[in-house]
C-alpha positions in Angstrom: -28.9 46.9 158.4 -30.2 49.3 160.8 -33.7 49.4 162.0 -36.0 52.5 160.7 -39.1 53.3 162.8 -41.6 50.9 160.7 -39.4 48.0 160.7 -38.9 48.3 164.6 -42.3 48.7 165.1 -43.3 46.0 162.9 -40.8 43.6 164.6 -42.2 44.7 168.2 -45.9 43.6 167.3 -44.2 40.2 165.9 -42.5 39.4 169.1 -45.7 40.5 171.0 -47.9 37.8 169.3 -45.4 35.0 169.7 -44.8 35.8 173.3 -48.8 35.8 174.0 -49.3 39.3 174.4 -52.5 39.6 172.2 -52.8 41.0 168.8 -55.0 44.2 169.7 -52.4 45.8 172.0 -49.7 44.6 169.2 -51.1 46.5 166.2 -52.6 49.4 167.9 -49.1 50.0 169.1 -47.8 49.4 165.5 -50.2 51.7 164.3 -49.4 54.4 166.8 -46.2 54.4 166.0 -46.7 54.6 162.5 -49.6 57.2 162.5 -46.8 59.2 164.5 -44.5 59.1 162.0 -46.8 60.3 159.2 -47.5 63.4 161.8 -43.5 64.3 162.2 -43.8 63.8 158.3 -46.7 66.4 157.7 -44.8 68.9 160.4 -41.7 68.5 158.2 -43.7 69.1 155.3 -43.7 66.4 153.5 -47.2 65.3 152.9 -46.4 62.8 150.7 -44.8 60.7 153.2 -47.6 61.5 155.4 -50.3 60.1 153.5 -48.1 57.0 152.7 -47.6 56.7 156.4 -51.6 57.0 157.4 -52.3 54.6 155.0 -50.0 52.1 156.1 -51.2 52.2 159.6 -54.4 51.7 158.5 -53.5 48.6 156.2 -52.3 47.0 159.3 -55.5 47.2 161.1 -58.8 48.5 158.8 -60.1 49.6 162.5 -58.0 51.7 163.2 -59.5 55.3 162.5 -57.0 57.7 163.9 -55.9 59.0 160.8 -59.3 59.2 158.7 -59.7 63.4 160.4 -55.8 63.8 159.7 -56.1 62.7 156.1 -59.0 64.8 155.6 -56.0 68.1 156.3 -53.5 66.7 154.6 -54.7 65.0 151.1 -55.7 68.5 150.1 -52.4 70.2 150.9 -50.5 67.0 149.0 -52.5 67.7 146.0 -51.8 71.4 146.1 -48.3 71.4 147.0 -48.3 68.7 143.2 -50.0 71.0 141.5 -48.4 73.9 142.4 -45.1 72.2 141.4 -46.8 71.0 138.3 -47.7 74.8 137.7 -44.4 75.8 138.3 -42.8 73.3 135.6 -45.1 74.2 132.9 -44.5 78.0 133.3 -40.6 76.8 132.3 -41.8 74.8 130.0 -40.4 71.4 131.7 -43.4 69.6 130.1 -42.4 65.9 131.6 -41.7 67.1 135.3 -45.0 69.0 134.7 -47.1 65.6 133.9 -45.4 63.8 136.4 -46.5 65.8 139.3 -50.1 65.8 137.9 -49.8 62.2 138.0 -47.9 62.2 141.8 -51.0 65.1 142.8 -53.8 62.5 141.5 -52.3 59.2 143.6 
């Protein structure tokens, strides 16, 4: 199974704490790499992905406040892009898509 960007990360901070190389360096690089990929995310326009992405890198170290300003751009165009979508399915009447992007806008 190949590799995706998280997993490799991941398995790079693993190997540096059992070879010695200290935790810090380890998860800032992790969560580098991730924060990274929830910016080519965003620039590909899927803020979804992007939040999901900030989140995780800050899961992996609570410290780590990189993406706090870069959440504070892209929650807002998530929850528009939803609800935009969410306008768009009730003017068709497609009442279930319609609640469910509500729901995805609010997460």
């Amino acid at each position: 199974m190949p590799m995706n960007g998280s997993r490799f990360l991941v398995a790079i901070a693993i190997l540096s704490i059992v070879l010695g190389w200290g935790t810090a360096v380890s998860f800032a690089m992790l969560c580098e790499g991730i924060q990274e990929e929830a910016h080519q995310a965003y620039l590909a326009g899927d803020y979804d992905k992007a939040v999901r992405k900030s989140v995780e890198a800050m899961e992996f170290d609570p410290n780590y406040q990189v993406p706090i300003p870069f959440l504070k751009e892209v929650l807002p165009k998530a929850y528009e892009w939803h609800r935009q979508r969410s306008a768009e399915f009730e003017r068709v009447g497609q009442w279930e898509n319609a609640i469910e992007e509500y729901k995805a806008g609010r997460r």
